[in-house]
C-alpha positions in Angstrom: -5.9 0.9 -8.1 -5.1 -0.4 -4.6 -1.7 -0.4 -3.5 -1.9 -4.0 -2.7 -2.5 -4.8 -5.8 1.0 -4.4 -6.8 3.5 -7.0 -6.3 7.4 -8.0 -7.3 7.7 -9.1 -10.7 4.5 -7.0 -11.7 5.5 -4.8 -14.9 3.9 -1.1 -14.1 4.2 2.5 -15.2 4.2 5.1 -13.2 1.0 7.5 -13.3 1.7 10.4 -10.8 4.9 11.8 -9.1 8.5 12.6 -10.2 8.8 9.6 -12.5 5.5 10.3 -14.1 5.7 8.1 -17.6 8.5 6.0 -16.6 7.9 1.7 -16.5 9.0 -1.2 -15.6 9.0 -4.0 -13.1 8.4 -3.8 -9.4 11.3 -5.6 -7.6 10.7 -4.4 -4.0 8.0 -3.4 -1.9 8.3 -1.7 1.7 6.2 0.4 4.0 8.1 3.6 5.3 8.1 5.1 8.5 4.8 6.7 7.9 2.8 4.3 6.7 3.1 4.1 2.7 4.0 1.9 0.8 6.9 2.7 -1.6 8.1 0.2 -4.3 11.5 -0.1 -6.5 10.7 0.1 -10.4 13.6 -1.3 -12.5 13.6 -0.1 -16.2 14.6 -1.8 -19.6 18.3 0.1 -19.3 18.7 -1.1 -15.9 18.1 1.9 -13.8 16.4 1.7 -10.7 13.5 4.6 -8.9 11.8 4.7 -6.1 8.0 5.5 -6.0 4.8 5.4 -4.3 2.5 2.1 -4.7 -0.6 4.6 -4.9 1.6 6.3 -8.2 1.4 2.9 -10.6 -0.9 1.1 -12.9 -0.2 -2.6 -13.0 -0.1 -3.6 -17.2 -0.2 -7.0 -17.8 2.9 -7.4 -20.0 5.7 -4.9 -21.2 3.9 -4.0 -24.4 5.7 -5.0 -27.9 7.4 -2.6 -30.3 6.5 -3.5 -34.2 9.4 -3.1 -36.5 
């Protein structure tokens, strides 16, 4: 996927890295000193990572939970 691909408001789950299996919705996108492009995930409990655009897949929708 192309790192410019992702945008705020995007729901996404992290594929690679530290937060490996972690999701949630992009809220901020910023290119570092270096060049990449890092982005802010917010999960369902509220807590907030930092990550790597090149890390995510963009999903379309948080996906349901059947009861």
């Amino acid at each position: 996927m192309s790192e410019a691909e992702v945008v705020d408001g995007d729901y996404c789950v992290v594929v690679a890295g530290t937060h490996a299996g972690k999701s949630g919705v992009v809220e901020d996108k910023k290119s570092s000193k270096t060049g990449h492009l890092t982005i802010t995930v917010r999960q369902d409990n509220g807590i907030r990572l930092k990550t790597l655009a090149r890390n995510v897949e963009k999903r379309a929708a948080k996906p349901s939970v059947a009861k």
